[in-house]
Chimera marker file (.cmm) of the C-alpha trace (Angstrom):
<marker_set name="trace">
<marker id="1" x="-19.932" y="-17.493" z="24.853" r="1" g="1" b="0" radius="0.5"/>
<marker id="2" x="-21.009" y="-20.979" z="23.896" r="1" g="1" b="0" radius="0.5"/>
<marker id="3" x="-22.638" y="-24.054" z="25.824" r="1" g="1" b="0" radius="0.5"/>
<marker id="4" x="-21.284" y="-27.167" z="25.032" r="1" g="1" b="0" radius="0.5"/>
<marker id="5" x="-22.789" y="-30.047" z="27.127" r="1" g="1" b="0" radius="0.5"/>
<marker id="6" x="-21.426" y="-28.963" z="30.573" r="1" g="1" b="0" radius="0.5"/>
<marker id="7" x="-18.336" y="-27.051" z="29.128" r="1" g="1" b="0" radius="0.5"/>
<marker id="8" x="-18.453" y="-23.326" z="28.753" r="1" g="1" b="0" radius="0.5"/>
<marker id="9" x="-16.029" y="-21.943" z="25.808" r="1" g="1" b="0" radius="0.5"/>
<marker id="10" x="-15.596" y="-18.366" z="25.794" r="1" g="1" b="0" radius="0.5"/>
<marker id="11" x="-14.555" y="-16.941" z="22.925" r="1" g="1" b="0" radius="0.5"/>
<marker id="12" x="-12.528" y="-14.041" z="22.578" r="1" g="1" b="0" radius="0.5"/>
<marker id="13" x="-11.870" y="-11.947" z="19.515" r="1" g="1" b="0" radius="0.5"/>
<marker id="14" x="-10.058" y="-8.924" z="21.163" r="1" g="1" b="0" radius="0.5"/>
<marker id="15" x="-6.484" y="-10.955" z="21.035" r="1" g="1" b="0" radius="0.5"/>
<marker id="16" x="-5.700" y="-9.834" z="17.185" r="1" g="1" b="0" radius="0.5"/>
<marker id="17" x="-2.439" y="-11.476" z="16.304" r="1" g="1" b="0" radius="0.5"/>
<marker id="18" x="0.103" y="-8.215" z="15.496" r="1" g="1" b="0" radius="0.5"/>
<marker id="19" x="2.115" y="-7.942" z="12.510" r="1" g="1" b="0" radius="0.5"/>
<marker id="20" x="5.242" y="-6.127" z="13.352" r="1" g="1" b="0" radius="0.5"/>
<marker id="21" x="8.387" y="-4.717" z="11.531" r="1" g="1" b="0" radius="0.5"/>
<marker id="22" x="11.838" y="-5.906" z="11.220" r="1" g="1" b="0" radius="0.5"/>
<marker id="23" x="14.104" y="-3.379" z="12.924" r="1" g="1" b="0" radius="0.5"/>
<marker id="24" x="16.311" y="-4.104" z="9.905" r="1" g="1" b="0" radius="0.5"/>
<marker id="25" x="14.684" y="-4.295" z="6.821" r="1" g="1" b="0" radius="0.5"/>
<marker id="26" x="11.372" y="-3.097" z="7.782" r="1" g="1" b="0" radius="0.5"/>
<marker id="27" x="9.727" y="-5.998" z="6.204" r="1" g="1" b="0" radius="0.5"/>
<marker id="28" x="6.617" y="-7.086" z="7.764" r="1" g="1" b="0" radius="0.5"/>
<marker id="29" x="6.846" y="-9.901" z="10.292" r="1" g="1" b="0" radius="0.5"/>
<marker id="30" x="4.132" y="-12.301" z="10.768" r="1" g="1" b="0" radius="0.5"/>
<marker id="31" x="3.108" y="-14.380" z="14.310" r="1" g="1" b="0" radius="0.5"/>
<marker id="32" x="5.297" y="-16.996" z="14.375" r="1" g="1" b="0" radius="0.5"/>
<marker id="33" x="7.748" y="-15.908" z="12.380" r="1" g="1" b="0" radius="0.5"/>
<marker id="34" x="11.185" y="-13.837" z="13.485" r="1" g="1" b="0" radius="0.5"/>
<marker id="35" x="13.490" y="-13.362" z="16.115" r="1" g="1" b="0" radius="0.5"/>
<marker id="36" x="13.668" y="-10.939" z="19.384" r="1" g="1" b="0" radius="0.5"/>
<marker id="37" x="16.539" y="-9.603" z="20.200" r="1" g="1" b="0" radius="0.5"/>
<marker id="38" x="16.821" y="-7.666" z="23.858" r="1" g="1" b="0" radius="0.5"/>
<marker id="39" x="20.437" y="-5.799" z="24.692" r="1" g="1" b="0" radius="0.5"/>
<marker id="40" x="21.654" y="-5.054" z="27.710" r="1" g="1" b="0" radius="0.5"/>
<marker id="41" x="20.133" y="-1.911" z="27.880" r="1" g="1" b="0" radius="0.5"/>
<marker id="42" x="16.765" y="-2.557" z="27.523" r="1" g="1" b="0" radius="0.5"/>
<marker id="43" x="16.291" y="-1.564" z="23.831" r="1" g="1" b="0" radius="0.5"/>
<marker id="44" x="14.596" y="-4.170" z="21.679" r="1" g="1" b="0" radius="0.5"/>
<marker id="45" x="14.923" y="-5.027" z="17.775" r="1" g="1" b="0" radius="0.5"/>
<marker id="46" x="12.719" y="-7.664" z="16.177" r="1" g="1" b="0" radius="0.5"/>
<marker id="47" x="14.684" y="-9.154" z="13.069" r="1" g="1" b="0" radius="0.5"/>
<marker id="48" x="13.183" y="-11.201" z="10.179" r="1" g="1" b="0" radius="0.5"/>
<marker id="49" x="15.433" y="-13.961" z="10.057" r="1" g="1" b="0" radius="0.5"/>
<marker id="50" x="19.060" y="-14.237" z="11.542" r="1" g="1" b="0" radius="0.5"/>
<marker id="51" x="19.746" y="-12.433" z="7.942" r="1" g="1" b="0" radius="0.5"/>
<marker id="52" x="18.600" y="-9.399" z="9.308" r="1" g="1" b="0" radius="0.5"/>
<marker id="53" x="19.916" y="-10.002" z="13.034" r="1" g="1" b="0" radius="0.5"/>
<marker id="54" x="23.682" y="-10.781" z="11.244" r="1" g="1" b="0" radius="0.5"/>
<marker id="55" x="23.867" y="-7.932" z="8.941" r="1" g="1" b="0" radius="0.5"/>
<marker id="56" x="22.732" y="-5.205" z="11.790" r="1" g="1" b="0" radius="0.5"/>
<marker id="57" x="24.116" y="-6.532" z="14.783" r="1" g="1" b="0" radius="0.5"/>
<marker id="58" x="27.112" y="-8.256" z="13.708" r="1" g="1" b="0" radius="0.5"/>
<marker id="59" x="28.231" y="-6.411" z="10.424" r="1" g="1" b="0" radius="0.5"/>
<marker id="60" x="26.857" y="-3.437" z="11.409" r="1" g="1" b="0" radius="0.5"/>
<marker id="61" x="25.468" y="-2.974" z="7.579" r="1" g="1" b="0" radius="0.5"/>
<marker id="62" x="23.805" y="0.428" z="6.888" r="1" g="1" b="0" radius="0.5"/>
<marker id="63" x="20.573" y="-0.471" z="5.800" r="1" g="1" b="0" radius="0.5"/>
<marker id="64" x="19.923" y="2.208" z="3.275" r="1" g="1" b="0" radius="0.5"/>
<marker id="65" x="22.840" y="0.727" z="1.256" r="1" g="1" b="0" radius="0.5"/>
<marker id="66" x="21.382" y="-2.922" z="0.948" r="1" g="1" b="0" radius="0.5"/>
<marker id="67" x="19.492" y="-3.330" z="-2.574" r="1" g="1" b="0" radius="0.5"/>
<marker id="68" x="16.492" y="-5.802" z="-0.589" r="1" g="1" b="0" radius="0.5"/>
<marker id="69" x="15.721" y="-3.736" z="2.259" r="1" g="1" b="0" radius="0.5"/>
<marker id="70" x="13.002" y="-0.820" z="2.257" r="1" g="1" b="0" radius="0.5"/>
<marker id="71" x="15.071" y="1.529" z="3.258" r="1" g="1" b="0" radius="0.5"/>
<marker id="72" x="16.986" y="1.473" z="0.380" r="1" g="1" b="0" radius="0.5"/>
<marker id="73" x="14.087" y="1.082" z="-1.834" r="1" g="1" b="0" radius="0.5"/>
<marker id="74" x="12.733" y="4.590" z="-0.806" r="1" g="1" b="0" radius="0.5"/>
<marker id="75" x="15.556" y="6.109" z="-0.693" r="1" g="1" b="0" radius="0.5"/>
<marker id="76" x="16.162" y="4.862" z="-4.118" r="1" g="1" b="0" radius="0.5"/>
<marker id="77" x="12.595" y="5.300" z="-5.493" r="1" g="1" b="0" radius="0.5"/>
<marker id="78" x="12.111" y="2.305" z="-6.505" r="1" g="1" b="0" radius="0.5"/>
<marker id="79" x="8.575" y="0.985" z="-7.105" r="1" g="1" b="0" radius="0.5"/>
<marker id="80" x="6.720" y="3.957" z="-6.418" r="1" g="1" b="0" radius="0.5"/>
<marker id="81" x="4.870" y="3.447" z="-9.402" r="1" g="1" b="0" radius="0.5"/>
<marker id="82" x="2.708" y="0.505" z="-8.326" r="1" g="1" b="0" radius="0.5"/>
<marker id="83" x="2.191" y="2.673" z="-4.992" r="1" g="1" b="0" radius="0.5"/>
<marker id="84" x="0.598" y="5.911" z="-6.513" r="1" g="1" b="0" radius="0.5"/>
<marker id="85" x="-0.203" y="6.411" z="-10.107" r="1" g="1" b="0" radius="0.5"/>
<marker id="86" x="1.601" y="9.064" z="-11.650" r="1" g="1" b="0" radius="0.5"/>
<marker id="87" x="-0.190" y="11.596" z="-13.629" r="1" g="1" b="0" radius="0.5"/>
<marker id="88" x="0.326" y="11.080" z="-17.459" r="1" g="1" b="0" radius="0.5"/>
<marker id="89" x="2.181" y="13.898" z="-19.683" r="1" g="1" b="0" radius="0.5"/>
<marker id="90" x="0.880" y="14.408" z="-23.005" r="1" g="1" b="0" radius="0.5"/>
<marker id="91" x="2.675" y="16.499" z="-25.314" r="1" g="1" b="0" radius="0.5"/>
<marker id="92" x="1.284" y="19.719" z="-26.753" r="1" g="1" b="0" radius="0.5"/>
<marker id="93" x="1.961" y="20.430" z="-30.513" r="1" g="1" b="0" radius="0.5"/>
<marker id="94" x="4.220" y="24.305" z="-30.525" r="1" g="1" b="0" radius="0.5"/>
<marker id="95" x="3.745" y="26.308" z="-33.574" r="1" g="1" b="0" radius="0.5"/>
<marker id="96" x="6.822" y="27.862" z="-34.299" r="1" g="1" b="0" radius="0.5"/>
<marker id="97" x="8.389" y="29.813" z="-37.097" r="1" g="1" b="0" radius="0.5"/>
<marker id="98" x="11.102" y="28.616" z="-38.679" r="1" g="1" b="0" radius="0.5"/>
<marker id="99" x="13.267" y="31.103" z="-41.353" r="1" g="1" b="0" radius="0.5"/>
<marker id="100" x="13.669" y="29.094" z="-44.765" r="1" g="1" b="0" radius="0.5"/>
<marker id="101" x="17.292" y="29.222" z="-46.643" r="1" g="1" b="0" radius="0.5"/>
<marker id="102" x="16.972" y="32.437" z="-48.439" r="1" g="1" b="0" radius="0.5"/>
<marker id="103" x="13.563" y="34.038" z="-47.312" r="1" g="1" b="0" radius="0.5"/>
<marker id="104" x="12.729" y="36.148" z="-44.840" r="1" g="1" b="0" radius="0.5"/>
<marker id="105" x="9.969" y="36.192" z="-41.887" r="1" g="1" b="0" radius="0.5"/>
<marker id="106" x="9.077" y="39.292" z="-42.454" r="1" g="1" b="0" radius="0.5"/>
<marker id="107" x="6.385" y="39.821" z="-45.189" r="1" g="1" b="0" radius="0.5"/>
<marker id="108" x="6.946" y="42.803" z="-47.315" r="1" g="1" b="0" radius="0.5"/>
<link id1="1" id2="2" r="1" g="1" b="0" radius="0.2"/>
<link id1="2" id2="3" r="1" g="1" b="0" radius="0.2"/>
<link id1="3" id2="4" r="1" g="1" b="0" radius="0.2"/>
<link id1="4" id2="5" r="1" g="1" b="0" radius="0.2"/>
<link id1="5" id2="6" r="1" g="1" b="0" radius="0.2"/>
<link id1="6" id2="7" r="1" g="1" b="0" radius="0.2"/>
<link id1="7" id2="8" r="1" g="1" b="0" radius="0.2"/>
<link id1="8" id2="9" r="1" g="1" b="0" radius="0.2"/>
<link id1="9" id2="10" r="1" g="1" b="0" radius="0.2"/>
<link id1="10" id2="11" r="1" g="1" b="0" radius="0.2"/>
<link id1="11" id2="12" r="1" g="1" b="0" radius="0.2"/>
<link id1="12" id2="13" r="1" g="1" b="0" radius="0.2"/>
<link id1="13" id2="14" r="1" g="1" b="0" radius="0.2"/>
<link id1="14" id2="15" r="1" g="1" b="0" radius="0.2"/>
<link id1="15" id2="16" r="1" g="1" b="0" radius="0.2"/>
<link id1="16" id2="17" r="1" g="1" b="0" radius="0.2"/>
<link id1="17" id2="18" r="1" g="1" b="0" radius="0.2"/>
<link id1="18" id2="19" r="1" g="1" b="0" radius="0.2"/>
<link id1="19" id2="20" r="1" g="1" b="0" radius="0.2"/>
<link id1="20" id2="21" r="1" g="1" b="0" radius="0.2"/>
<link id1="21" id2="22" r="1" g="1" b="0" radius="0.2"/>
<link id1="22" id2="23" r="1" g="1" b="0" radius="0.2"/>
<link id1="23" id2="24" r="1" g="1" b="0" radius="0.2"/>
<link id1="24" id2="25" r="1" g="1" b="0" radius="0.2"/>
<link id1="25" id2="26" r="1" g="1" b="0" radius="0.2"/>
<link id1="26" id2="27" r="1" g="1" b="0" radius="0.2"/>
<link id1="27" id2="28" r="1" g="1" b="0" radius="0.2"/>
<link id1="28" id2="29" r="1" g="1" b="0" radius="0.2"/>
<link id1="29" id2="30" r="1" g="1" b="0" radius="0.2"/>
<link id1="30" id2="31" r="1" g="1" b="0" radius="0.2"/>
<link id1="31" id2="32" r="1" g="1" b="0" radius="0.2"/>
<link id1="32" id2="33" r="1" g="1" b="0" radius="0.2"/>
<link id1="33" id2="34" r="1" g="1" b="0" radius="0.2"/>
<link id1="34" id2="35" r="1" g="1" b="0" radius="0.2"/>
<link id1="35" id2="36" r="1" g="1" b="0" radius="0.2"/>
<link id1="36" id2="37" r="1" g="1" b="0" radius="0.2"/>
<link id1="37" id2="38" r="1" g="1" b="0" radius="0.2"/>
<link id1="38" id2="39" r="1" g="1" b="0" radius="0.2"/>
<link id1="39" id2="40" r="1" g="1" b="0" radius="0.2"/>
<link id1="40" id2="41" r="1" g="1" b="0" radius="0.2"/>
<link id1="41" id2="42" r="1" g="1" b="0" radius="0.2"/>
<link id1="42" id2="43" r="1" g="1" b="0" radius="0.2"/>
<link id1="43" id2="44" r="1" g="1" b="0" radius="0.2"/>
<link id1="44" id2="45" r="1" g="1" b="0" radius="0.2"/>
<link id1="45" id2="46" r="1" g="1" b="0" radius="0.2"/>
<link id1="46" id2="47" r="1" g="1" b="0" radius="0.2"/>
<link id1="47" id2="48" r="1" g="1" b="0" radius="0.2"/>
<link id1="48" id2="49" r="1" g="1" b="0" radius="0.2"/>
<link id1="49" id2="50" r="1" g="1" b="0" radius="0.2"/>
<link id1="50" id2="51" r="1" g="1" b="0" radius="0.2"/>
<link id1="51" id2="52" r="1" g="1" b="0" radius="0.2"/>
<link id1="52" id2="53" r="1" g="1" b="0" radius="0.2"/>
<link id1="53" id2="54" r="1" g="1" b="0" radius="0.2"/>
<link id1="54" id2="55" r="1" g="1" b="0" radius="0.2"/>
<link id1="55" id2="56" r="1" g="1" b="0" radius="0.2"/>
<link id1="56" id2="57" r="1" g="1" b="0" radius="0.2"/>
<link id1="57" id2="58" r="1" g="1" b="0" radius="0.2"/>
<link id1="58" id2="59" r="1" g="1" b="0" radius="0.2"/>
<link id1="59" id2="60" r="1" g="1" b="0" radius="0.2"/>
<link id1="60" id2="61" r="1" g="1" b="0" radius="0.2"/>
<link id1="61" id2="62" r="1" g="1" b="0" radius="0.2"/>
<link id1="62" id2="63" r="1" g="1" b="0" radius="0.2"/>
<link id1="63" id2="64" r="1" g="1" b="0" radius="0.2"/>
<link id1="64" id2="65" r="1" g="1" b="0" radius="0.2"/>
<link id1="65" id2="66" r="1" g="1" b="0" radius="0.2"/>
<link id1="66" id2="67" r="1" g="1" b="0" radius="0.2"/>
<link id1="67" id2="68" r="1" g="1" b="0" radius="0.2"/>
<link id1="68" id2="69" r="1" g="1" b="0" radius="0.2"/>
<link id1="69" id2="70" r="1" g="1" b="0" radius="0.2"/>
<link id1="70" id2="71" r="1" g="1" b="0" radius="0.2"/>
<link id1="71" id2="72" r="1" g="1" b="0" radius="0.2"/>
<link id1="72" id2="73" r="1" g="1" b="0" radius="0.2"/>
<link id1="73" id2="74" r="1" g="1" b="0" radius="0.2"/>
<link id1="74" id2="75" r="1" g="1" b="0" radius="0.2"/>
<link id1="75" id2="76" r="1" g="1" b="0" radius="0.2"/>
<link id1="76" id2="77" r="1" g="1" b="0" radius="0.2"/>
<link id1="77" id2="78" r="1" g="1" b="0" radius="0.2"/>
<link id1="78" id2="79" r="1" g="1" b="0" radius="0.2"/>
<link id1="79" id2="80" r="1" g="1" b="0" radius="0.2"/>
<link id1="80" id2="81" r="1" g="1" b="0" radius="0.2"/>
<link id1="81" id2="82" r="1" g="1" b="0" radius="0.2"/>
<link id1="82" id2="83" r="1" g="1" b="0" radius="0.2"/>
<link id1="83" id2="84" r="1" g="1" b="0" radius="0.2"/>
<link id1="84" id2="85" r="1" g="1" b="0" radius="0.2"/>
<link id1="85" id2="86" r="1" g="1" b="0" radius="0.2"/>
<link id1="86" id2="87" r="1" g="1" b="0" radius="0.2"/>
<link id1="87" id2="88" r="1" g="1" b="0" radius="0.2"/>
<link id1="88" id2="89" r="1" g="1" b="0" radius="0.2"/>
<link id1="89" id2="90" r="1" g="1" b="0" radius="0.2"/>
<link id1="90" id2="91" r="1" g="1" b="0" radius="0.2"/>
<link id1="91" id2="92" r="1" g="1" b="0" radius="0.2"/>
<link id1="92" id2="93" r="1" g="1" b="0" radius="0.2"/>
<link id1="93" id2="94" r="1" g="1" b="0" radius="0.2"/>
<link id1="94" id2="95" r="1" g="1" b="0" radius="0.2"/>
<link id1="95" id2="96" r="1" g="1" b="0" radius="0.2"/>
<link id1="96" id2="97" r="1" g="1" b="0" radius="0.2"/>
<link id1="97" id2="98" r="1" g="1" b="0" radius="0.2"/>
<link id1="98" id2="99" r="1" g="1" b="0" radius="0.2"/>
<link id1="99" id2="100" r="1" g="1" b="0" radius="0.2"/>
<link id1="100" id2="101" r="1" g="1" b="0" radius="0.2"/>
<link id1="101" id2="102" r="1" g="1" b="0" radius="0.2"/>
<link id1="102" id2="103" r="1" g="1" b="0" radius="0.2"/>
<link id1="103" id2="104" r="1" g="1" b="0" radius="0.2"/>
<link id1="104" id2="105" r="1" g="1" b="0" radius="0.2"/>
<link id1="105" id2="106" r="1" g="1" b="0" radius="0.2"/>
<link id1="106" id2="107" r="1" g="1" b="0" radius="0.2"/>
<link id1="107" id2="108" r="1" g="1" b="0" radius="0.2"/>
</marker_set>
């Protein structure tokens, strides 16, 4: 709370703007940004742009099968590196012995 002259402001900080996910592509969608889409019966989708809205509700597009969505990233594995490091292989040196043209292994 905060006096100003004979105004009060209250200030509150518990109304955190939400980030949510296109229904879609996954993609993050920020306040502001993004369309709702309600059918009939009663089940909500949130769509990035009318991209995502198009290629789900009108084409009926899998998803999983479009190269810019998330979906299809993971299922594809496709910058995982930048996500978790992956462990480096060295390579270990194997002794092995080889028969020469016209020798034997064998010592005798």
């Amino acid at each position: 709370q905060s006096t100003w002259g004979n105004i009060r402001l209250i200030f509150s900080y518990s109304e955190i703007m939400k980030v949510e996910l296109c229904s879609y592509s996954a993609l993050k969608i920020y306040p502001g940004h993004g369309k709702r889409v309600i059918r009939l019966d009663g089940k909500a989708y949130q769509f990035l742009s009318s991209k995502c809205a198009r290629a789900h509700l009108d084409l009926k597009r899998n998803p999983r099968k479009i190269s810019w969505t998330v979906l299809y990233r993971r299922k594809h594995r496709k910058g995982q590196i930048e996500e978790k490091q992956q462990k480096k292989h060295t390579r270990r040196t194997h002794n092995l012995a080889r028969a020469i043209a016209g020798a034997s292994l064998l010592k005798s």
